[in-house]
matplotlib code that plots the C-alpha trace (Angstrom):
import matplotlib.pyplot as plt

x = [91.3, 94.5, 94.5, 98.4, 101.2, 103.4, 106.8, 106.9, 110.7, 111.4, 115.2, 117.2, 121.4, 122.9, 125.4, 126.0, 124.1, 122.3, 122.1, 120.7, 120.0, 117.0, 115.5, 112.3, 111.5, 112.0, 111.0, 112.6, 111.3, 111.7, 113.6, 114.5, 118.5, 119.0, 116.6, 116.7, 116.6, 115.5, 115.5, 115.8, 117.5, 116.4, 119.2, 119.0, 121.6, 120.8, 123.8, 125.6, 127.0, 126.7, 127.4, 129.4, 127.9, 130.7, 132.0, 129.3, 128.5, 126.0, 125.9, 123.5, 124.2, 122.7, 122.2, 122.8, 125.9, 127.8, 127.6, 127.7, 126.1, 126.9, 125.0, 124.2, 122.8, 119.6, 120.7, 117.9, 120.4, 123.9, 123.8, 123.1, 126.5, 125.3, 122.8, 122.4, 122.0, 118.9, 117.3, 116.9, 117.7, 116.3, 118.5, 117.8, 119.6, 119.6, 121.3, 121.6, 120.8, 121.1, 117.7, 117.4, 117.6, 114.5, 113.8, 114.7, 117.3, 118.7, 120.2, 121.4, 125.3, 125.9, 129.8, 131.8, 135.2, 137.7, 141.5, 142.6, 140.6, 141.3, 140.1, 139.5, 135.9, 134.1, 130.8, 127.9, 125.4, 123.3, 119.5, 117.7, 115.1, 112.2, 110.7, 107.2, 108.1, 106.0, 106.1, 102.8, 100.8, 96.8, 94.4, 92.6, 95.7, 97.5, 101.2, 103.9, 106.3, 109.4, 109.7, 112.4, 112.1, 108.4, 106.1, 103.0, 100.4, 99.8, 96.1, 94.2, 91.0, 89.0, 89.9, 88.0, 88.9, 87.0, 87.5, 87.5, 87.8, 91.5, 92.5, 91.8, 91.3, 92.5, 91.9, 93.1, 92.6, 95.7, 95.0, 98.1, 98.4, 101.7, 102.2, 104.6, 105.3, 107.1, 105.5, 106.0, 107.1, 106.3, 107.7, 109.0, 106.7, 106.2, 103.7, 103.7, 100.5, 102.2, 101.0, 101.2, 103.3, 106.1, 104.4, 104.8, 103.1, 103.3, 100.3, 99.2, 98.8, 96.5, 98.4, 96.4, 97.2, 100.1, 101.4, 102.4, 101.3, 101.1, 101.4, 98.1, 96.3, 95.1, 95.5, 93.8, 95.9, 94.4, 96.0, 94.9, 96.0, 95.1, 96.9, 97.0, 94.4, 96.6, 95.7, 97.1, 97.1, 95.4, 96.4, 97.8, 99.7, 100.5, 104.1, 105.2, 108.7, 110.5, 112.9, 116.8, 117.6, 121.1, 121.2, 119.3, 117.2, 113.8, 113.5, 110.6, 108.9, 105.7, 103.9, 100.0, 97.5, 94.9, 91.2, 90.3, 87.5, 84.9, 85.6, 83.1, 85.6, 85.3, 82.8, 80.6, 76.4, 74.3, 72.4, 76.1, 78.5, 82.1, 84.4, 87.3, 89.9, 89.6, 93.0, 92.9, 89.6, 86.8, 83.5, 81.1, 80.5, 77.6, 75.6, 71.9, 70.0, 71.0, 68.8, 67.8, 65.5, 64.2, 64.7, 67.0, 69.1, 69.0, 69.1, 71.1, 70.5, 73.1, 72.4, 75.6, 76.1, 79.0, 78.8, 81.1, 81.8, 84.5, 84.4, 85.5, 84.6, 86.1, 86.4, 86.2, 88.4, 86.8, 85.7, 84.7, 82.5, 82.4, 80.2, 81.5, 79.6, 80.3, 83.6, 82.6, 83.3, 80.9, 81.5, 78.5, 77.9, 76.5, 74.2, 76.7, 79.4, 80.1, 84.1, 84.4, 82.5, 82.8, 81.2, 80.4, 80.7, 77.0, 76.5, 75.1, 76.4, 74.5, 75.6, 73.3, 74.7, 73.5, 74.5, 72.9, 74.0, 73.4, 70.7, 73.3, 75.6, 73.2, 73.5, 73.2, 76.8, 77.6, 79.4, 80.8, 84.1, 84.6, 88.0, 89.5, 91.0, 94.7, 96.6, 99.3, 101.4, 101.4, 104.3, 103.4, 104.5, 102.2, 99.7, 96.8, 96.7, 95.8, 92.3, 92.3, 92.7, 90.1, 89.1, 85.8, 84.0, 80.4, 78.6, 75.0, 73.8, 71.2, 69.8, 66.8, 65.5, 66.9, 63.9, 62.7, 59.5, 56.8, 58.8, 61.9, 63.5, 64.6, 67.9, 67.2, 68.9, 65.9, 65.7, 64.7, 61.5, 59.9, 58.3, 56.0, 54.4, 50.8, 49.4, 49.7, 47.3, 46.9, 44.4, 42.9, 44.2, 42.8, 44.4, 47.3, 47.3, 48.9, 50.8, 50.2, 52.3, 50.7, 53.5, 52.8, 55.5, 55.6, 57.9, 59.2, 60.1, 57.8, 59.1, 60.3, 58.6, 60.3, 60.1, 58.1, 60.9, 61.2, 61.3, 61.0, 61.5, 61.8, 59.6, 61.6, 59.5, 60.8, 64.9, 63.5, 63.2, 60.2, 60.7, 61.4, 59.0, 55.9, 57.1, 56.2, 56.3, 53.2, 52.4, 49.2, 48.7, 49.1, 51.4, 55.2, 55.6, 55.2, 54.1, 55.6, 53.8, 52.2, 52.1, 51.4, 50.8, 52.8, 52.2, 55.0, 53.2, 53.8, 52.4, 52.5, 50.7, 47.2, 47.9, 51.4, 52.3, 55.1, 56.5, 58.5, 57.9, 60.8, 60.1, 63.3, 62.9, 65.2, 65.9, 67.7, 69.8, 71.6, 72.6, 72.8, 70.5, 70.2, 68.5, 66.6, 64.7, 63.8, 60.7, 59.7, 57.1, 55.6, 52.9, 50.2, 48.4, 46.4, 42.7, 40.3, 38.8, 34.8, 32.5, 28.8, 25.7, 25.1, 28.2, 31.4, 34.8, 36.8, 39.6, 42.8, 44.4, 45.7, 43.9, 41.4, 39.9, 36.5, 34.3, 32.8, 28.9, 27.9, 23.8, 22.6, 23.2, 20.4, 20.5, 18.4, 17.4, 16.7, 16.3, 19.4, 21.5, 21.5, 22.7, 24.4, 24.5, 25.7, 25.4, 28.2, 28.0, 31.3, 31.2, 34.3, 35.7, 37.8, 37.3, 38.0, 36.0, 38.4, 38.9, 37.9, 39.7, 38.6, 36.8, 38.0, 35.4, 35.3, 32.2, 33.9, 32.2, 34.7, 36.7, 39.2, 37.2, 36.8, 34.8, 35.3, 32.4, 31.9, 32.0, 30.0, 31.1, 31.4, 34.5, 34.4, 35.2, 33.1, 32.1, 33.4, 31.8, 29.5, 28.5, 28.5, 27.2, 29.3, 27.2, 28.7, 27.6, 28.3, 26.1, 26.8, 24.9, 23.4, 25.3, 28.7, 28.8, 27.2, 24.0, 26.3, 28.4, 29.8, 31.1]
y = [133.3, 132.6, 128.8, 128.6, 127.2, 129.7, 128.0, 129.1, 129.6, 133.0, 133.7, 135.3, 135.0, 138.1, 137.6, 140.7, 144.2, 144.2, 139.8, 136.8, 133.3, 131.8, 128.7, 127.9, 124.0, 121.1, 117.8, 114.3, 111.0, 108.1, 105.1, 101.4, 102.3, 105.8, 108.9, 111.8, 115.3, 117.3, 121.0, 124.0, 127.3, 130.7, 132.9, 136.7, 138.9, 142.3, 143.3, 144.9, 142.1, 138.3, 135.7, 133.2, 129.7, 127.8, 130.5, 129.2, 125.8, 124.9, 122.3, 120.0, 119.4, 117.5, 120.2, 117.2, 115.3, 117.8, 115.7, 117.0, 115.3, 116.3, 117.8, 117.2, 119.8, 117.8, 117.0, 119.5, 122.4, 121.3, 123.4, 126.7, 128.3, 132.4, 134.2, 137.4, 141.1, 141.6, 137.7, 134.6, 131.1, 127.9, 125.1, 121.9, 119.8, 116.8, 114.9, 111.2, 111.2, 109.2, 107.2, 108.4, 112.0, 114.4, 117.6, 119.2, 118.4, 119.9, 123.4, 124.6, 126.3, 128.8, 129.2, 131.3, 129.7, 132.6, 130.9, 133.5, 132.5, 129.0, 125.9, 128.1, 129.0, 131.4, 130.7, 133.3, 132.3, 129.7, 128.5, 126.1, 124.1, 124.7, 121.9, 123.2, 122.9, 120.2, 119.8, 118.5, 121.1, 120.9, 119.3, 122.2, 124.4, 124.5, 124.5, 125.7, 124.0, 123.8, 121.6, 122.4, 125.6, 125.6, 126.8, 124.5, 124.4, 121.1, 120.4, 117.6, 117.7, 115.0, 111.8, 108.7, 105.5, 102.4, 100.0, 96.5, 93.2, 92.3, 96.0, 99.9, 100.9, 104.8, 107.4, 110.8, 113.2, 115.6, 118.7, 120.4, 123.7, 125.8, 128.8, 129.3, 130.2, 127.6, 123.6, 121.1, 118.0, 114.9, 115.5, 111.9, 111.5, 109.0, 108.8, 107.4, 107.2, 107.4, 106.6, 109.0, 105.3, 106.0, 103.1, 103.7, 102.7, 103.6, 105.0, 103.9, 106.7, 106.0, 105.0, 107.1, 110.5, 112.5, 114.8, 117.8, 120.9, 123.9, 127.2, 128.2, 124.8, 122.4, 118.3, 116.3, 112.9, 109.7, 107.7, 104.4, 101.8, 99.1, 98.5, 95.7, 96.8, 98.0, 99.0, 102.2, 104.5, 107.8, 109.7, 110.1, 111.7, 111.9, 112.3, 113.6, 112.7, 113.6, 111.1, 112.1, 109.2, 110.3, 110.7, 107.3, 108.9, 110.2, 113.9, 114.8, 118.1, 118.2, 116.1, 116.8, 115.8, 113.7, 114.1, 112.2, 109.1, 111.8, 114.6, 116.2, 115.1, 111.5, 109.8, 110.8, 110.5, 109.3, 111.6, 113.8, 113.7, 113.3, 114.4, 112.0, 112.2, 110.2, 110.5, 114.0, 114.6, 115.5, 112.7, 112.6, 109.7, 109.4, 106.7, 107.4, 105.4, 102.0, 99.7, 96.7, 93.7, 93.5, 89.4, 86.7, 87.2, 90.7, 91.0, 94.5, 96.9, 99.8, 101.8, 104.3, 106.7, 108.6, 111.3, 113.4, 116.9, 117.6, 119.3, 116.0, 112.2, 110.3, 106.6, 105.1, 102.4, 99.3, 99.5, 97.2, 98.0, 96.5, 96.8, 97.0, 96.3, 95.8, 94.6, 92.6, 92.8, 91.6, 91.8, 93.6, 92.8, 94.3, 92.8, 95.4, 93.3, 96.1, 96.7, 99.8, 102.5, 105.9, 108.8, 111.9, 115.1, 115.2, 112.2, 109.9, 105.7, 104.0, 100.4, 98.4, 97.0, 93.4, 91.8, 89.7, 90.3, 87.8, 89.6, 88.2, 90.4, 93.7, 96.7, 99.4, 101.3, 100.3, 101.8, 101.8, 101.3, 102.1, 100.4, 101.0, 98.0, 98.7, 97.9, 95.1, 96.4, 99.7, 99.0, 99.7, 97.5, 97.9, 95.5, 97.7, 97.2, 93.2, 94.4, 97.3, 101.0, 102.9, 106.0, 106.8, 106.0, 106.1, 106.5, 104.3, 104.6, 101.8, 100.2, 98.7, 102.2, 103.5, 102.2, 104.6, 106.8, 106.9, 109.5, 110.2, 111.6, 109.5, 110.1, 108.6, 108.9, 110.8, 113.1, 113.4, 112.4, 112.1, 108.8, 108.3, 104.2, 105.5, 101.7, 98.1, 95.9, 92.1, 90.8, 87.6, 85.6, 81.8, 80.0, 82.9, 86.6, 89.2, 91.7, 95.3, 98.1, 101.5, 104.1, 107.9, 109.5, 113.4, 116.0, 117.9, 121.0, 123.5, 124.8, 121.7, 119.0, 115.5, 111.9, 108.9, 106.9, 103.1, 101.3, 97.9, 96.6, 93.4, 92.9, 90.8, 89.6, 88.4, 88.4, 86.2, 87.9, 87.2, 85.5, 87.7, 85.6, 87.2, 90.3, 93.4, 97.1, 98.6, 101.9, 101.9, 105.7, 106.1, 109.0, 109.6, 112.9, 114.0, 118.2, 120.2, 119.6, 116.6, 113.3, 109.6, 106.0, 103.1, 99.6, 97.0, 93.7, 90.2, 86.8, 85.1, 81.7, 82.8, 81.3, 83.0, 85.5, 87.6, 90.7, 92.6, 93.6, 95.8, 96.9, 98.5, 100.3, 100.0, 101.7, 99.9, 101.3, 99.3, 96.5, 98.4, 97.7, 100.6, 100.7, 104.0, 103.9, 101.6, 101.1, 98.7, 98.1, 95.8, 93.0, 95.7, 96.4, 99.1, 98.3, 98.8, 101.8, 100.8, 102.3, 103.0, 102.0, 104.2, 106.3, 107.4, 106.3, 108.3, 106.3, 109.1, 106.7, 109.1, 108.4, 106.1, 108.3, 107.1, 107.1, 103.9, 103.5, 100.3, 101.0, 97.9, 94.5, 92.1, 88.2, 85.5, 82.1, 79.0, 75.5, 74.9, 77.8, 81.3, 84.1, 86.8, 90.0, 93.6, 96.4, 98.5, 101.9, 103.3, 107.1, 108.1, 110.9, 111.4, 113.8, 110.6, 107.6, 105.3, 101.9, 101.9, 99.5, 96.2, 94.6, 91.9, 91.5, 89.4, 88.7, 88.8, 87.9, 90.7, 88.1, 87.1, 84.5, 86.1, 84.6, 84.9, 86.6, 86.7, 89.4, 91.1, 94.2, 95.8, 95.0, 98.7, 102.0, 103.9, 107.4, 110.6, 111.5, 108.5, 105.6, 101.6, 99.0, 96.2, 92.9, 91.0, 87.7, 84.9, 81.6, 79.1, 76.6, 77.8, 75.3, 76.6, 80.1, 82.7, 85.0, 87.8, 89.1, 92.3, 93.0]
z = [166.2, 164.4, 163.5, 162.0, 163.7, 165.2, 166.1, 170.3, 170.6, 169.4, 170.5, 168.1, 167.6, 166.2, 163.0, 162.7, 163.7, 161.3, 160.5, 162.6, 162.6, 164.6, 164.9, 163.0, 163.5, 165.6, 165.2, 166.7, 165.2, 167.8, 166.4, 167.9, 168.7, 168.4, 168.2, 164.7, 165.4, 162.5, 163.2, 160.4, 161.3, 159.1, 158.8, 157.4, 155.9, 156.5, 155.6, 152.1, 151.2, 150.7, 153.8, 153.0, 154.8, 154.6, 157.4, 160.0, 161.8, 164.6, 166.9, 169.2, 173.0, 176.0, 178.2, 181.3, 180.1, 177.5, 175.0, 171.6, 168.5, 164.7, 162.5, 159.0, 156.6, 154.4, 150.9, 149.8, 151.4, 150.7, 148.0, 149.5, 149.3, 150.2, 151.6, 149.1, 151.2, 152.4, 151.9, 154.0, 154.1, 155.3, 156.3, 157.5, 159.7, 161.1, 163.9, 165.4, 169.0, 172.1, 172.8, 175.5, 174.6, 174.6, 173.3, 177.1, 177.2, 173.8, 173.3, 169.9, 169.7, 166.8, 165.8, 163.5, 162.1, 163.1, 163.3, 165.1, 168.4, 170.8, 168.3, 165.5, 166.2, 168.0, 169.7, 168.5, 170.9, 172.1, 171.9, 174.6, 174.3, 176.7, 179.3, 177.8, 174.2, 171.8, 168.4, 167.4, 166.0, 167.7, 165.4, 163.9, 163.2, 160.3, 160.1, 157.0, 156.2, 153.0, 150.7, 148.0, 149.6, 148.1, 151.0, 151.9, 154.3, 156.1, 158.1, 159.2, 157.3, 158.5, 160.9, 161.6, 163.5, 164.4, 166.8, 165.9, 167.5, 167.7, 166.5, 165.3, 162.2, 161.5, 157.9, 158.0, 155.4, 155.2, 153.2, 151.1, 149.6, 147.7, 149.3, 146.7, 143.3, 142.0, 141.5, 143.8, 142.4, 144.0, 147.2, 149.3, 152.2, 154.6, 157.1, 160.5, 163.3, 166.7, 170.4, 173.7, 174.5, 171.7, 169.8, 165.7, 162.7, 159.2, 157.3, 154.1, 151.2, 148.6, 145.7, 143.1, 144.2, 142.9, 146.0, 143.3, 143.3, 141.2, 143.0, 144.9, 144.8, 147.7, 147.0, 149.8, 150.9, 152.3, 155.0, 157.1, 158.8, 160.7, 164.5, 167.3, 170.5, 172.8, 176.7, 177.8, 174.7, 175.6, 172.4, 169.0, 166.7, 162.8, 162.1, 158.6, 157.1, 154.3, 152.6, 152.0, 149.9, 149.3, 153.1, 153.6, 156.3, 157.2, 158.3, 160.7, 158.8, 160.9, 164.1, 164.6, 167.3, 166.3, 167.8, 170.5, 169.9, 171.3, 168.8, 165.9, 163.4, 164.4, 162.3, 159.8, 160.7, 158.5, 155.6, 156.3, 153.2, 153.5, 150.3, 149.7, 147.0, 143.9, 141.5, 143.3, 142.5, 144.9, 145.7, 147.9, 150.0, 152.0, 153.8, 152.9, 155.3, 157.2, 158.9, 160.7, 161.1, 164.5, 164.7, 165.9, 163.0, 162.0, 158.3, 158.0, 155.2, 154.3, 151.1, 150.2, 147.6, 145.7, 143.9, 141.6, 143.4, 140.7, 136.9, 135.3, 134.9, 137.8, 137.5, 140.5, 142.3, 143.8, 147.6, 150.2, 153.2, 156.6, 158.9, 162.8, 166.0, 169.2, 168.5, 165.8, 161.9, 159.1, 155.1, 153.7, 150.4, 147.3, 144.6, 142.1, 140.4, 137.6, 138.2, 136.2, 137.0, 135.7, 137.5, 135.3, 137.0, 139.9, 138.5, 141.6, 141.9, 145.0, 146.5, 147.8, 150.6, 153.4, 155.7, 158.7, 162.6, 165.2, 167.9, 170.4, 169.2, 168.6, 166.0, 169.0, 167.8, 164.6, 162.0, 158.1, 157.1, 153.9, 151.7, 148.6, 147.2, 146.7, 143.2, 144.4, 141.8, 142.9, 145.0, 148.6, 151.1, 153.9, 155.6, 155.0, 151.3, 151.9, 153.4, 151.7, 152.0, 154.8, 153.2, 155.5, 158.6, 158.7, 162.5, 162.0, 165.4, 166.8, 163.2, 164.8, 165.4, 162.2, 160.6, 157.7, 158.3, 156.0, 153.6, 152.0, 149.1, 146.5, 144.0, 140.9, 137.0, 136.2, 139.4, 142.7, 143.9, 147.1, 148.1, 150.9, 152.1, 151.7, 153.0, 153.2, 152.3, 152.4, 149.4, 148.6, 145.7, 144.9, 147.7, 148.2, 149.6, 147.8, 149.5, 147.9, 149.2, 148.3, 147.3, 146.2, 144.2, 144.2, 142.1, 144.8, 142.3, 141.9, 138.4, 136.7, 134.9, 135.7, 134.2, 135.6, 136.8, 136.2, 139.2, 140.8, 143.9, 146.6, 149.6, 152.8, 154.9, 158.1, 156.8, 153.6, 150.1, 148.3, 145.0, 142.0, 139.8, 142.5, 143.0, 140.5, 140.6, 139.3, 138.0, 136.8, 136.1, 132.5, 132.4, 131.2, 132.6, 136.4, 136.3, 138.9, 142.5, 141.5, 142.0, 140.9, 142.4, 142.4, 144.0, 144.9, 145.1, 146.0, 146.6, 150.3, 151.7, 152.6, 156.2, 157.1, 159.3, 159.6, 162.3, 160.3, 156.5, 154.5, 151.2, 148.6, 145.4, 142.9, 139.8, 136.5, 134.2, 131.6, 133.8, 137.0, 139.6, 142.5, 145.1, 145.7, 149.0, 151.6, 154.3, 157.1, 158.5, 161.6, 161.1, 161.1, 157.8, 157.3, 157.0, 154.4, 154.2, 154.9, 152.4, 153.2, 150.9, 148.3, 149.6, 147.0, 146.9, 144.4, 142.3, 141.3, 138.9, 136.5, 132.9, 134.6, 137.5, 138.4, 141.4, 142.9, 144.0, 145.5, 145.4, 146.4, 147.8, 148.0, 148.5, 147.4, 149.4, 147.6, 148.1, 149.6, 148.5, 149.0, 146.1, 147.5, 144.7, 144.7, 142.0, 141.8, 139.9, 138.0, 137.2, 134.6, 135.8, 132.2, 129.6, 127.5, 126.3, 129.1, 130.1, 133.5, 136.2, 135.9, 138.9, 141.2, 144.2, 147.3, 150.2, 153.4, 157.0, 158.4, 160.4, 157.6, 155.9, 151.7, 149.1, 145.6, 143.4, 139.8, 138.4, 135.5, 134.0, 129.9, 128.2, 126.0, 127.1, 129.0, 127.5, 128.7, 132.6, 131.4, 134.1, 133.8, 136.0, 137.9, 139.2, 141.6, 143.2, 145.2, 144.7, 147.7, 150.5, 153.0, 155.5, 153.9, 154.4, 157.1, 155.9, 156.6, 154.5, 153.3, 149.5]

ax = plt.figure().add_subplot(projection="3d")
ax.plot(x, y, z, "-o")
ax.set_aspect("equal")
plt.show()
């Protein structure tokens, strides 16, 4: 399927035998007063000798009332004087129309000066404008066009818009590339978003980007905007314009459909990456997960990353996300306050990003707008650049069942890992619980060796952060260096009243560098812990703590009665499974009746290593009344 613009009106008006002139563009850009019709005619000399311009003119008529509007050639063209034997020219025109003039109703008239015929000119011939004829070129086509007689392709590379509560928010992603051989220098361009209605708006450009181009190479442009809601508007359209300044007007160069709300090219799902420029340089944006709290006020959790897709270090501009649902806009915020960030090139930045949503107003379609904060002093004088600059629109989907499984891969400065919630477990502490959330971290990569990386990480429970001051990351496998295919424990843990209960558990791991803080992957979890494993008398349960592997024994329990108390005691046997004298894990133990009352034992157990595959002995015991505790417990 050929995807470039062929221009549909195809009529020819002979010069000469062996010369024509034909019609190769058409564009009209609608104006309050009066209407501009910017056409371009090619004209070839297939003669011997040169054609002298000056000897031709062409004209614009209203095919219903005869009238005739002048034409101007572009400031660009004035200086084309003669059409050499055996070339072609471009020439643009423009003209002022009538408002209420359309393209039907236009027909083109060629004329020759010749004094010797009735008012010094004789007409050459005539072209029409068709009832079907439209100049907007269909979304995924790609149109030529010349600028400084420099050929360049035009397409619309990506589109997103958003609705919002009192307006629309719009980026577009316009894709140029030279044709030619010859560098384009900083063309003028202007940018308009237009309704089926005739409404118009202007587009922001991002300010960064430098529209030159050297022969053979593609520059991608961002545009947004920002318009009023308004009922009725089926469709729209980018116009492009280039600015005559000597002429102090706008020429119309090229109109394109834009996709409908419905289209593939809409928004961008999650885990999907979208490349926007940077200074002309490529990164990838992407929104790596986005969740939920499933509560009266739903605590909203976005995580984005950029990356740099280009051969060189990209600093990156400021953005601010939003996050729209249901009509309704929040800030989302981001616990990153560095303001000047360099990216080198594959190098990975993630933002951390919250929120909270009323329940009233649900999180069942919402979606990421991403901004890039304008430089006031840049010069634009467009709206957008007071809220900013929309260079992507994310698609979330329902957060509430966005929740995280139990796995995921996680980008880190040292590499990628993949994570997986093994358990959660609620333990006794004194007159607290603590909160241990069991994590297994695997090199995916068959081949490569990979750093342990250093992490930390928040529990929110219920919408509320535990404190920093309770809350640790734990590694207690005593290794530096993961082997390929294998993997390692880690445990985030926190302290929570011994009497609270909560629905909804989420748990983030981070990663510092320097100063940075990023988060790295995300869980949640309902009120449901997982339960202890329950171990049988005289049965094994094998520790794979990596320098202090061991296997547990418990080989007997027995309890004592006295006058008034009872002794409850256990003997717990600890097998190294090293090929090192080790420290083995130091004991904490608790008798439970099984219906969530725990009492502390005391524990007894050698402070020195335990020899290679050699054994020591744990006592445990709990001295208490008989009247105070029931005379069955469990260790």
């Amino acid at each position: 399927m050929n995807l470039n613009y062929v221009f549909p009106l195809k009529n020819k008006i002979a010069l000469s035998k062996q010369s024509f002139a034909q019609i190769t563009d058409i564009n009209m850009d609608i104006l309050e007063e009066h209407n501009i019709l910017t056409y371009t005619i090619q004209i070839y000399n297939g003669e011997r000798t040169p054609i002298n311009l000056i000897d031709y003119w062409v004209s614009v008529r209203s095919k219903s009332t005869g009238a005739t509007y002048s034409s101007v050639i572009s400031t660009a063209d004035k200086t084309k004087s003669k059409i050499s034997s055996k070339t072609s020219q471009t020439i643009r025109f423009f003209s002022k129309l009538d408002k209420n003039v359309k393209l039907s109703d236009i027909k083109f008239e060629l004329v020759k000066w010749d004094f010797s015929s009735v008012g010094y000119m004789r007409k050459l011939g005539e072209l029409s404008v068709t009832k079907a004829f439209n100049p907007a070129v269909k979304t995924n086509m790609y149109k030529t066009v010349f600028l400084s007689d420099t050929p360049i392709k035009l397409n619309i590379s990506d589109f997103s818009s958003a609705k919002m509560s009192s307006e629309d928010l719009f980026s577009i992603s316009l894709q140029l590339q030279s044709l030619g051989k010859r560098t384009l220098t900083s063309p003028k361009l202007k940018f308009y978003l237009k309704s089926n209605t005739g409404l118009t708006y202007p587009l922001s450009a991002d300010l960064s980007q430098d529209v030159s181009l050297l022969p053979s190479q593609k520059r991608v442009i961002s545009l947004g905007t920002s318009v009023p809601d308004v009922s009725g508007i089926t469709s729209w359209m980018l116009q492009i314009n280039q600015e005559d300044e000597t002429a102090k007007v706008e020429l119309g160069i090229a109109t394109f459909q834009l996709p409908t709300s419905t289209s593939s090219l809409n928004t961008i799902p999650v885990n999907q990456e979208k490349i926007i420029s940077v200074n002309n340089k490529k990164v990838g944006a992407r929104v790596k997960f986005a969740t939920a709290l499933d509560n009266d006020s739903q605590g909203v959790s976005v995580i984005v990353s950029l990356i740099n897709r280009d051969t060189s270090a990209i600093p990156l501009p400021k953005y601010d996300f939003k996050l729209v649902t249901n009509g309704y806009t929040f800030p989302l915020s981001s616990q990153d306050k560095d303001s000047s960030i360099s990216l080198n090139p594959m190098q990975e930045k993630t933002f951390s990003l919250k929120t909270t949503v009323p329940a009233t107003i649900g999180t069942q379609d919402a979606q990421l707008i991403m901004l890039q904060q304008q430089d006031a002093s840049a010069g634009s004088d467009t709206a957008t650049n007071a809220v900013g600059f929309p260079v992507g629109i994310f698609k979330l989907g329902n957060l509430v069942e966005n929740n995280p499984g139990k796995s995921m891969f996680m980008d880190t400065a040292s590499g990628t890992y993949q994570v997986t919630m093994d358990s959660i477990q609620r333990l006794p502490w004194a007159d607290t619980d603590v909160l241990a959330i069991h994590f297994k971290l695997k090199n995916p990569n068959y081949t490569r060796s990979v750093p342990v990386p250093k992490l930390q990480g928040y529990i929110t429970i219920d919408g509320i952060t535990a404190a920093d001051t309770d809350t640790k990351y734990i590694q207690p496998d005593s290794v530096y260096l993961m082997a390929p295919n294998t993997e390692i424990d880690g445990y985030l843990v926190t302290k929570i009243p011994y009497y609270s209960e909560y629905s909804v558990l989420q748990a983030g791991l981070q990663e510092k560098v320097g100063e940075s803080i990023t988060e790295v992957a995300q869980f949640m979890q309902g009120h449901h812990q997982i339960e202890f494993p329950a171990v049988s008398l005289n049965a094994e349960f094998k520790s794979s703590t990596k320098g202090k592997q061991a296997m547990f024994r418990v080989r007997s329990t027995k309890s004592y009665s006295g006058s008034g108390t009872t002794i409850f005691y256990a003997e717990m046997e600890l097998n190294n499974l090293e090929a090192r004298n080790t420290n083995l894990p130091q004991i904490v133990g608790f008798f439970t009746t099984g219906n969530g009352d725990y009492y502390k034992a005391s524990v007894s157990q050698q402070d020195i290593p335990t020899t290679a595959r050699g054994k020591s002995l744990v006592s445990l015991w709990l001295n208490c009344q008989i009247t105070s505790i029931p005379q069955s417990l469990s260790c």
